[in-house]
BAFI-3210 file (N, C-alpha, C; in Angstrom, 3 decimals, decimal comma, padded with zeros to 6 digits):
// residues 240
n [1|2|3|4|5|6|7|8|9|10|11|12|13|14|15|16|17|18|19|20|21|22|23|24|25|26|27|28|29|30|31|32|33|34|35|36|37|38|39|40|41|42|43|44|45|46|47|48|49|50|51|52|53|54|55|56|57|58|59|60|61|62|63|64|65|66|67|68|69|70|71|72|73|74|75|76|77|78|79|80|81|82|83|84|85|86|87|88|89|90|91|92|93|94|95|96|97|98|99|100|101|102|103|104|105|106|107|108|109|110|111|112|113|114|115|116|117|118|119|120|121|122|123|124|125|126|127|128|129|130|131|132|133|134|135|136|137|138|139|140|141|142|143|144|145|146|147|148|149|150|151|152|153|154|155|156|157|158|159|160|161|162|163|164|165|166|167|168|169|170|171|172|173|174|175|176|177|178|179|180|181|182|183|184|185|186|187|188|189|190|191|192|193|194|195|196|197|198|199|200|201|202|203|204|205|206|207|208|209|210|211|212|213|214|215|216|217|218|219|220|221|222|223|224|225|226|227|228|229|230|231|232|233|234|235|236|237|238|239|240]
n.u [054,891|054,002|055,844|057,004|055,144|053,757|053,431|050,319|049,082|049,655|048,270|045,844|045,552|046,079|043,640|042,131|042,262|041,059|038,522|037,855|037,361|034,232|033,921|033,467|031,405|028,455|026,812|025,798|023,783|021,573|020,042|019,440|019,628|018,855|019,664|019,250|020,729|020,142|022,320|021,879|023,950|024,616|027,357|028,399|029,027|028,406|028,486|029,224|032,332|033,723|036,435|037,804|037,894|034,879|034,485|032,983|030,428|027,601|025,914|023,757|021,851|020,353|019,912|018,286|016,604|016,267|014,805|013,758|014,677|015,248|013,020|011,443|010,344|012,877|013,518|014,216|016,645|016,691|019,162|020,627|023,028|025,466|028,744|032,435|035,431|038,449|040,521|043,397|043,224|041,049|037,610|034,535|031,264|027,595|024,210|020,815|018,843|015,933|014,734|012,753|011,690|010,961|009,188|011,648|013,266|012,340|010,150|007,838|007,263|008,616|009,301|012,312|013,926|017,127|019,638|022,863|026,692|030,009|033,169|035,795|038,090|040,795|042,876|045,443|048,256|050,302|049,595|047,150|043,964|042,389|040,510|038,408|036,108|034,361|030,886|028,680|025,561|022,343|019,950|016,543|013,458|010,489|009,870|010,178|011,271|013,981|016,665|019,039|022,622|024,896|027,405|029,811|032,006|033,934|036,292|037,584|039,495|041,137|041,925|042,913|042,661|045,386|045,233|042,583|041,537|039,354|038,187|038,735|039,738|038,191|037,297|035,941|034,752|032,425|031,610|029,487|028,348|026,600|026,270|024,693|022,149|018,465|015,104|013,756|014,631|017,959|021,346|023,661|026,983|028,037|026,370|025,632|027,503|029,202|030,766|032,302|033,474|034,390|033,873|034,583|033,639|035,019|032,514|032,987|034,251|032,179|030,642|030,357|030,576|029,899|030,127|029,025|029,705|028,682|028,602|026,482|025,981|023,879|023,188|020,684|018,679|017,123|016,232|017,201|020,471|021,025|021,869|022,713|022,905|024,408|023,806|025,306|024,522|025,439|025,229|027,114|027,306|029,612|030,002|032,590]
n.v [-011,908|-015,319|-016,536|-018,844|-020,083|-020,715|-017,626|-017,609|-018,760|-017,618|-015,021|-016,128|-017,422|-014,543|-013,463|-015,071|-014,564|-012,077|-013,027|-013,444|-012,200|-012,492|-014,665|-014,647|-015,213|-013,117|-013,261|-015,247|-016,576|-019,120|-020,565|-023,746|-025,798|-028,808|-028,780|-029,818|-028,922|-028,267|-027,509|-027,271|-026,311|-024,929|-024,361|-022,587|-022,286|-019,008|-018,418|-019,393|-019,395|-019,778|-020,014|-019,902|-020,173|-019,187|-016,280|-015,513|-016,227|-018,527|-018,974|-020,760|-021,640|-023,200|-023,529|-025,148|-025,448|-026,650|-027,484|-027,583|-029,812|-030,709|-031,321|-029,136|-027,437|-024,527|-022,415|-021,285|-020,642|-018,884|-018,783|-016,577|-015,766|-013,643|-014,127|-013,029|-014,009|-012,271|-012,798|-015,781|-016,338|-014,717|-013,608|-012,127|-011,241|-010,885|-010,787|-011,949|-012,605|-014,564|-015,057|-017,384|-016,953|-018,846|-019,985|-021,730|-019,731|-017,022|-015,276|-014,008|-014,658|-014,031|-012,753|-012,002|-009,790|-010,376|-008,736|-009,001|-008,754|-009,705|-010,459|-013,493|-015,578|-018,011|-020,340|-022,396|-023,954|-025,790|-028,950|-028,059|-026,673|-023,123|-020,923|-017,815|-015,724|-012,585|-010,806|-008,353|-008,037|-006,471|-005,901|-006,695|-007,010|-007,885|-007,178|-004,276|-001,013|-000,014|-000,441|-002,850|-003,379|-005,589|-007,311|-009,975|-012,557|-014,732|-017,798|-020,459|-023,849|-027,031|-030,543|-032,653|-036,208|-038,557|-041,489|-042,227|-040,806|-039,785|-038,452|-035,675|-033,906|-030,267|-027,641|-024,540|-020,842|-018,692|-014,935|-013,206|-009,216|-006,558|-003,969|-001,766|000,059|-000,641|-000,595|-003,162|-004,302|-005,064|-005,358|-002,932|-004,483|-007,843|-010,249|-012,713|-015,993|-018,768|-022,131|-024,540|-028,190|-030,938|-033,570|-034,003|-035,295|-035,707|-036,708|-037,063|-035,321|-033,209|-033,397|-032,837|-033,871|-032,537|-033,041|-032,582|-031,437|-028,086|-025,353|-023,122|-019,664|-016,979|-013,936|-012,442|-009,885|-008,677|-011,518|-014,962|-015,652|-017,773|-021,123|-023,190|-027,013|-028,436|-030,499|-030,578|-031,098|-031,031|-030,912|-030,038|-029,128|-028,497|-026,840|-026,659]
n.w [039,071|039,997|038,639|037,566|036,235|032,518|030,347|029,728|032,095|033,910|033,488|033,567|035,998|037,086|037,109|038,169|040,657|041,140|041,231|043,536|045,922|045,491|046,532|049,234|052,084|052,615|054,717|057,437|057,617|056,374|053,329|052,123|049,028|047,422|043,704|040,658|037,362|033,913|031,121|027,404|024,489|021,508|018,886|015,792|012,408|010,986|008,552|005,311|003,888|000,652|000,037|002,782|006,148|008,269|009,991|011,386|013,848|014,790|018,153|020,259|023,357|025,990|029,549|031,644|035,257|037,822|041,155|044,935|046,439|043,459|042,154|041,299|038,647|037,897|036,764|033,405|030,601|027,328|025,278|022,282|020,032|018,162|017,024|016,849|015,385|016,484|017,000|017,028|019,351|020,685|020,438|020,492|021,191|020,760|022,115|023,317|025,691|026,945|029,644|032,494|035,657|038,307|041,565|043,801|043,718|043,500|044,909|044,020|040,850|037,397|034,306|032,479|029,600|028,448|026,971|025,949|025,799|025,319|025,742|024,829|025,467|024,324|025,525|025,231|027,640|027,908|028,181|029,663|029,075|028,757|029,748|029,273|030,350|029,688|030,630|029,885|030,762|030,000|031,891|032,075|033,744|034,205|036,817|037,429|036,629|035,821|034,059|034,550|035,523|034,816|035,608|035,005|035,220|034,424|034,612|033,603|033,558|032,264|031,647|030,644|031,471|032,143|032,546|031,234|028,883|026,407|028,470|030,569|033,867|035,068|036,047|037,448|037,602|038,655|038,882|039,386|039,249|040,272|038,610|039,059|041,172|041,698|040,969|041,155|042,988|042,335|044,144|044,318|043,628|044,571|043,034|042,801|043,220|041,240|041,718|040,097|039,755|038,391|035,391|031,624|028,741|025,890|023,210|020,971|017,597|017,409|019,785|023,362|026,809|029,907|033,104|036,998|040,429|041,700|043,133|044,497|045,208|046,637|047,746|050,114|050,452|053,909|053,881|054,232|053,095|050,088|049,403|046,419|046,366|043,418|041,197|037,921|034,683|031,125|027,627|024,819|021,547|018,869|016,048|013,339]
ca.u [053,897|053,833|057,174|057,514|054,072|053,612|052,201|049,322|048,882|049,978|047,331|044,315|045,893|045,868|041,947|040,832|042,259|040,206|037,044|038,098|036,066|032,989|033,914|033,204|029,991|027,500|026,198|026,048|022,416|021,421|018,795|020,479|018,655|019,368|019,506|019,356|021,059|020,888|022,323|022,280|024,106|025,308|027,753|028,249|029,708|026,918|028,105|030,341|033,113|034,168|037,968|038,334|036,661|034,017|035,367|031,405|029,521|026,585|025,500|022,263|022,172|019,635|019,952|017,102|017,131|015,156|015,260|013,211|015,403|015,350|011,373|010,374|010,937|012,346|014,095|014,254|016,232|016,919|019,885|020,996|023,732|026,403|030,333|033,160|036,614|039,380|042,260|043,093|042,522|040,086|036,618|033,249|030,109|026,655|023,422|019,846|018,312|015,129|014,559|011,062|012,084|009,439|009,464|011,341|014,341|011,550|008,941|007,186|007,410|008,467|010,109|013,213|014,903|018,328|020,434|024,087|027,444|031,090|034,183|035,574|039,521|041,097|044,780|046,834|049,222|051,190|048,533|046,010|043,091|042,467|039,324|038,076|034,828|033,757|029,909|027,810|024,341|021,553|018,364|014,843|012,874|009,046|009,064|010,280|011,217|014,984|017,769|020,254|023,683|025,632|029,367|029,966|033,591|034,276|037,636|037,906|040,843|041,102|043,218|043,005|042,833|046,382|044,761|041,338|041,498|039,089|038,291|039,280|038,621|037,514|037,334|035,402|034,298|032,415|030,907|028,198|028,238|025,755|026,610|023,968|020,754|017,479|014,015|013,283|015,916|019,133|022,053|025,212|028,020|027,984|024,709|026,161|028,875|029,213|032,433|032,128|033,952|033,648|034,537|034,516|033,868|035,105|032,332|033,528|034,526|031,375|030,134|031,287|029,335|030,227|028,742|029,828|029,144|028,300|027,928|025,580|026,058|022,833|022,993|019,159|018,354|015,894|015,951|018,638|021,288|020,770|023,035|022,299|024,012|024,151|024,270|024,964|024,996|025,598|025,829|027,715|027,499|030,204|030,374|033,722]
ca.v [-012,736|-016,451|-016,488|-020,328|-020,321|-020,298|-016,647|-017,574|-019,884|-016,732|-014,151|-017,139|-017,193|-013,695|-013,314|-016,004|-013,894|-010,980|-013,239|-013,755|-011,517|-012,516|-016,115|-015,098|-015,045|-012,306|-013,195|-016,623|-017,082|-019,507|-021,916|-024,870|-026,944|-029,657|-028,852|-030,194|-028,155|-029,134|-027,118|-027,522|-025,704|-025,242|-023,327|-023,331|-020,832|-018,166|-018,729|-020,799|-018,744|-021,313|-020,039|-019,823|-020,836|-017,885|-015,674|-014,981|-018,012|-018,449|-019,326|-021,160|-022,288|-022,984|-023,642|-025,278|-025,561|-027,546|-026,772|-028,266|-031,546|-031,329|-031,788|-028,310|-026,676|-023,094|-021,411|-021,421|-019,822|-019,032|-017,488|-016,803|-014,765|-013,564|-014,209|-012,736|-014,366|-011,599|-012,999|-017,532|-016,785|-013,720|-013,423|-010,930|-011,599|-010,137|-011,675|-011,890|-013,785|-014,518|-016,445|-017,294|-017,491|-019,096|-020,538|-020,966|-018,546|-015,719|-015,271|-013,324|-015,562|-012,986|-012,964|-011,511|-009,937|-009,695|-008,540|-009,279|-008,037|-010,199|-011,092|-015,008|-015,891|-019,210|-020,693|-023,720|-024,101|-027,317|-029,827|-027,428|-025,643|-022,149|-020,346|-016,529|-014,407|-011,363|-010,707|-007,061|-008,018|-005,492|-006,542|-005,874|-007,968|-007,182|-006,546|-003,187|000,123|000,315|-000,971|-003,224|-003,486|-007,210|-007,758|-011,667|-012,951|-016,496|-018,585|-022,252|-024,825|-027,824|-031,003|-034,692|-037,395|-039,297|-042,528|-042,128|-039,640|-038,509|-038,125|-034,797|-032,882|-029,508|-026,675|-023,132|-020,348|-016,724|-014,261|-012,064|-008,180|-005,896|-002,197|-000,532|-000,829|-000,778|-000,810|-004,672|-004,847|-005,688|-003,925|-002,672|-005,387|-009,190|-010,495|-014,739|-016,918|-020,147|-022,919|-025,924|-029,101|-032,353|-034,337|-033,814|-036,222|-035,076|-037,015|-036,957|-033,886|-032,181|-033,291|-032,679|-033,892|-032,464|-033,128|-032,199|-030,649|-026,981|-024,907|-021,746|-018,784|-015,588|-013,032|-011,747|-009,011|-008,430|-012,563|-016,033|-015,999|-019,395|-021,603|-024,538|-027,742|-028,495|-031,573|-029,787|-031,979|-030,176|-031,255|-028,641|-028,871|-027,255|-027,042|-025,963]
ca.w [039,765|039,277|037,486|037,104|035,255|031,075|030,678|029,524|032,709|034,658|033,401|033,895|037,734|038,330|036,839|039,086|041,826|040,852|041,323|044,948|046,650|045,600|047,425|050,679|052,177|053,015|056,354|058,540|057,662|054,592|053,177|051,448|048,650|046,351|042,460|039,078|036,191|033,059|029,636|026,054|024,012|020,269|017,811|014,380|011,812|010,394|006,961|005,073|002,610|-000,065|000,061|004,142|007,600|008,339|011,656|012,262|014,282|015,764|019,303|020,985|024,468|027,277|030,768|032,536|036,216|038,944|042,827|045,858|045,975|041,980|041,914|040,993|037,469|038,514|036,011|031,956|030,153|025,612|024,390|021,081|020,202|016,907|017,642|015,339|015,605|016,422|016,570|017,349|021,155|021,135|020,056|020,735|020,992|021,610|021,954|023,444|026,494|027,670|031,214|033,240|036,876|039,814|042,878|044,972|042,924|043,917|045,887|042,412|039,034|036,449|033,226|032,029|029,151|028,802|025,886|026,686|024,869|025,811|025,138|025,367|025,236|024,736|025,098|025,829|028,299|027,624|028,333|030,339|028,633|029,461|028,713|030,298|029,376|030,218|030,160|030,290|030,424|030,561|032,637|031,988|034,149|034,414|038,188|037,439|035,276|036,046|033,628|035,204|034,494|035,568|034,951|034,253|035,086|034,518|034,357|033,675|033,252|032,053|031,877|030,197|032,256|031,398|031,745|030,707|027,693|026,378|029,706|031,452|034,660|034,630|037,523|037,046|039,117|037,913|039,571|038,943|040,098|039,481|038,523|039,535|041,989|040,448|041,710|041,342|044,221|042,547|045,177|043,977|044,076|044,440|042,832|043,079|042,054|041,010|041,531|039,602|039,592|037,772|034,335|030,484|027,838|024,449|022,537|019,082|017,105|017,395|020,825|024,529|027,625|031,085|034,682|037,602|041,425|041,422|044,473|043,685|046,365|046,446|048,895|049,554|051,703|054,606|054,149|054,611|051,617|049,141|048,823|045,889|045,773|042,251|039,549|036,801|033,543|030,327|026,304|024,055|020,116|018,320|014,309|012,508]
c.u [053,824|054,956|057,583|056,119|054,451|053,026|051,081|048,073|048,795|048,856|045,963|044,563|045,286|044,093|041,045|041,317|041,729|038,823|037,311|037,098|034,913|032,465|033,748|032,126|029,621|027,518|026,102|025,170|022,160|020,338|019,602|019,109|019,689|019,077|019,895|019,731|021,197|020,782|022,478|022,790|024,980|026,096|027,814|028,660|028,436|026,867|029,293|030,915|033,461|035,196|038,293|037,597|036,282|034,775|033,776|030,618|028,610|026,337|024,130|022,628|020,737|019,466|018,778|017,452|015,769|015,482|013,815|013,510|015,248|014,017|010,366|011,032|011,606|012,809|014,306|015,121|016,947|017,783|020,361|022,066|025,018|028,063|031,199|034,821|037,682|040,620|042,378|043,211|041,446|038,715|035,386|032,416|028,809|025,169|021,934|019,231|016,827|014,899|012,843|011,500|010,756|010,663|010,649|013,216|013,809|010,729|007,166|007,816|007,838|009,622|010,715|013,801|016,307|019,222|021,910|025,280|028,452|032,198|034,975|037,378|039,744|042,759|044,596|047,997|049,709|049,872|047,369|045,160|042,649|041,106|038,694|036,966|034,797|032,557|029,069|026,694|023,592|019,760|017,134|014,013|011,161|008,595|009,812|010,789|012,578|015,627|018,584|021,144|024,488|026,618|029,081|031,563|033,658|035,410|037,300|039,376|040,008|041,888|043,042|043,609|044,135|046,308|043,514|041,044|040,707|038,325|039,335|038,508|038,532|037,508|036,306|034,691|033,838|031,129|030,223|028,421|027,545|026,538|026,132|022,890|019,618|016,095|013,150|014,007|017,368|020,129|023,334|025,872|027,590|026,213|024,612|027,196|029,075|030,775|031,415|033,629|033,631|034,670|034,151|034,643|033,572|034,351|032,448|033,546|033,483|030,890|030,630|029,780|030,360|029,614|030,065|029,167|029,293|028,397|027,757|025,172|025,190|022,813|021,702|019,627|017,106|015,486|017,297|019,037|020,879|021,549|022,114|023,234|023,323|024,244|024,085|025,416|024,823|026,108|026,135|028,183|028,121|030,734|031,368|033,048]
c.v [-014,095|-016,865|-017,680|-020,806|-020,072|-018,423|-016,413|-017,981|-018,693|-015,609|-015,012|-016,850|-015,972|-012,839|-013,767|-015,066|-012,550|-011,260|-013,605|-013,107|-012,021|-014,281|-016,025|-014,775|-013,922|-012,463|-014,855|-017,120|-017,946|-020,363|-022,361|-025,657|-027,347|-029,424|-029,566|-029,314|-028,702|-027,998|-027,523|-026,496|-025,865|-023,819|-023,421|-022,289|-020,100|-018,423|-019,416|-020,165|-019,796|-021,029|-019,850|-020,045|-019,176|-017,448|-015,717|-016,596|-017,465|-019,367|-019,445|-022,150|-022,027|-023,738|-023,496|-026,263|-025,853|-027,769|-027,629|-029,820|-031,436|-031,776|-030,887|-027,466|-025,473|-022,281|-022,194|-020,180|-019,864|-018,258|-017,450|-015,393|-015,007|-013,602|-013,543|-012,962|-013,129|-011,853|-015,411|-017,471|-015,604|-013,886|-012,539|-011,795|-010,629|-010,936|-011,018|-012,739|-013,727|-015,914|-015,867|-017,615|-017,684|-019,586|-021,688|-019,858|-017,367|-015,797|-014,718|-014,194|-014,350|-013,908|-012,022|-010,981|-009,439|-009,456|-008,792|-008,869|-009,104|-010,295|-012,436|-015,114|-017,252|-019,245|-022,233|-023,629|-025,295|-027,611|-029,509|-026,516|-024,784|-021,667|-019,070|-015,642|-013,610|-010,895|-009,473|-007,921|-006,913|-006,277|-005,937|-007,068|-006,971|-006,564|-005,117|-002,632|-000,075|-001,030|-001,778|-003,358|-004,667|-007,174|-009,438|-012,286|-014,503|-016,760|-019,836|-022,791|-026,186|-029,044|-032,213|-035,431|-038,213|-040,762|-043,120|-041,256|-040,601|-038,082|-036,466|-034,308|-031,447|-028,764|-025,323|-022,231|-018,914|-016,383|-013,445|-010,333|-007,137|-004,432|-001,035|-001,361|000,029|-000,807|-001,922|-005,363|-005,691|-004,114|-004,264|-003,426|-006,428|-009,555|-012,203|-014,829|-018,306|-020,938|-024,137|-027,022|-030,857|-032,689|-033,839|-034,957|-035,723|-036,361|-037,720|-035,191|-032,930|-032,300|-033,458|-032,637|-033,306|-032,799|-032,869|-031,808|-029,078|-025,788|-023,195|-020,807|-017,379|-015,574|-012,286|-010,790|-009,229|-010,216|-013,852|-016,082|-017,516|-019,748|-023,032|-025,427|-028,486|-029,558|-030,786|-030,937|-030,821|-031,313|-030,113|-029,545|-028,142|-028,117|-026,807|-025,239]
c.w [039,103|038,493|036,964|036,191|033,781|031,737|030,174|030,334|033,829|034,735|033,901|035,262|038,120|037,826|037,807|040,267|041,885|041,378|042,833|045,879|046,475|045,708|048,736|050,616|052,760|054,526|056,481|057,806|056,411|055,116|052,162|050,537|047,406|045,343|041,128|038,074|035,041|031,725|028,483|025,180|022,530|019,319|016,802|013,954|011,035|008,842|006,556|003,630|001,936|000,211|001,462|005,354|008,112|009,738|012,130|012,612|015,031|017,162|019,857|022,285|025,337|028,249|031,356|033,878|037,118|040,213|043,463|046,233|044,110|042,135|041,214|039,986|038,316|037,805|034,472|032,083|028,669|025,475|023,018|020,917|018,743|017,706|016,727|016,121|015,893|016,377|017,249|018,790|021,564|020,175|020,714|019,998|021,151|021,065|022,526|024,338|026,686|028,897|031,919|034,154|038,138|040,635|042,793|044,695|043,702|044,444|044,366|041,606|038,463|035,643|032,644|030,648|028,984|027,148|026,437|025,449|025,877|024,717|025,975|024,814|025,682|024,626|025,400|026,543|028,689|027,302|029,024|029,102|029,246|029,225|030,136|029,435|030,095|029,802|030,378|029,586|031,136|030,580|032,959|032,625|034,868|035,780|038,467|036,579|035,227|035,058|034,421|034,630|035,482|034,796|035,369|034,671|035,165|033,983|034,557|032,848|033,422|031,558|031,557|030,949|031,603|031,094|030,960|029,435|026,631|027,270|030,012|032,554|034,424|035,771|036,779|037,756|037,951|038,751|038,824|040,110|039,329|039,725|038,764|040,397|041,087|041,233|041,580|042,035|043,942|043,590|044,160|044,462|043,902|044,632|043,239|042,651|042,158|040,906|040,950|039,490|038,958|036,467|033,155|030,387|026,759|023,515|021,551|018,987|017,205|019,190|022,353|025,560|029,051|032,402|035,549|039,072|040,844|042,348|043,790|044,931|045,610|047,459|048,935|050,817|052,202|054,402|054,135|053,261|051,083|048,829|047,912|045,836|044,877|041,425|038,673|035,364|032,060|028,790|025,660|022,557|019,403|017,204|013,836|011,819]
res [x|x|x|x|x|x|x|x|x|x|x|x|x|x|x|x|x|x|x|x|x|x|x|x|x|x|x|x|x|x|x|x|x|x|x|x|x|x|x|x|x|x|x|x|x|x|x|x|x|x|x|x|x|x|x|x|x|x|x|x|x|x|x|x|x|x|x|x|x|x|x|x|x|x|x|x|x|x|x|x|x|x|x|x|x|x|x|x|x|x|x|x|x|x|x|x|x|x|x|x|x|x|x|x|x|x|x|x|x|x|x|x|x|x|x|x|x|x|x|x|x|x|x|x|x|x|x|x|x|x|x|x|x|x|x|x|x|x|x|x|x|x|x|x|x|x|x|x|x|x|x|x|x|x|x|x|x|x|x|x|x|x|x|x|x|x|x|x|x|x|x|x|x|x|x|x|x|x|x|x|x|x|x|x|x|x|x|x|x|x|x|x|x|x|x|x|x|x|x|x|x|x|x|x|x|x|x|x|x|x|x|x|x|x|x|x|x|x|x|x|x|x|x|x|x|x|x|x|x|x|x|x|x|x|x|x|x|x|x|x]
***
């Protein structure tokens, strides 16, 4: 498959074609609104060996999000989470969320927590950057007793602008699917998924800004699926 690809270029391909399915739509019906996204997020190593660069890092990130044309807070949310290097393109993680979701996300405000467990792979392929997670989070959200269980799939590439560098663009797409149903109404299967497109700017060595369009696909029941269109702007802090 792909036989004129790197194979590192080849496995990213046939991942994103895994997340395929959960690009088409539900049903005809939608409500469309304009959003604001904006994350911060930072890494850093947990400790600092004098004779070698630590494998264990830490992770802080939060994603706050604004809906009704971008006028109305509607979602927070805090994560923090331990990493441990496995090998120079694999790493594990596991962590800890909490999110406050309102209007108009839900019809009910409630607040979430989520514990989460992944794993995050990087490469190079020539001049493309590769990058693939895989996320189990388990969901405790106050409007009911039931555990949830959400699979995570995300793929992104990436590619330096040849005359603008440090300029690059940027692509990325991951779906969400829940594993089980639950009695705060998640259903078995496609919970959303998100495509993004847009630019990088590598900062300096520690800092990286992105922005970009977004488009943010939820299937509800018994009401019109949501589609958001998205500015998503994003700063990312990362320590050696």
């Amino acid at each position: 498959m792909f036989p004129s690809l790197p194979p590192a270029l080849r496995a990213l391909v046939a991942a994103g074609f895994f997340s395929l399915p959960g690009l088409l739509p539900v049903k005809a019906t939608t409500v469309a609104d304009n959003n604001t996204w904006l994350q911060f997020s930072l890494t850093a190593p947990l400790v600092h060996p004098a004779d070698r660069p630590s494998p264990w890092r830490l992770s802080l990130d939060s994603p706050e999000r604004f809906a009704n044309d971008s006028h109305q807070y509607a979602q927070g949310t805090w994560r923090g989470a331990i990493g441990y290097t496995l090998t120079p393109h694999w790493s594990a993680w596991a962590g800890y969320g909490f999110s406050r979701t309102g209007e108009p996300y839900t019809r009910t405000p409630y607040d979430e927590h989520r514990p989460f467990q992944q794993l995050a792979w990087k490469d190079q392929a020539g001049t493309f950057s590769l990058q693939y997670r895989l996320r189990l989070e388990e969901r405790l959200p106050d409007t009911g007793e039931d555990l949830g269980l959400r699979l995570r799939h995300q793929v992104r590439v990436s590619h330096p602008l040849p005359l603008a560098q440090p300029l690059s663009w940027l692509v990325w797409g991951e779906v969400f699917l829940n594993l089980n149903a639950t009695d705060y109404g998640a259903r078995r299967g496609l919970d959303q998924y998100r495509v993004f497109a847009g630019l990088g700017w590598q900062w300096s060595e520690v800092a990286r800004l992105e922005g970009g369009y977004l488009h943010h696909f939820t299937p509800r029941r018994g009401q019109p699926d949501r589609v958001n269109h998205v500015l998503a702007l994003s700063l990312a802090l990362s320590f050696k």
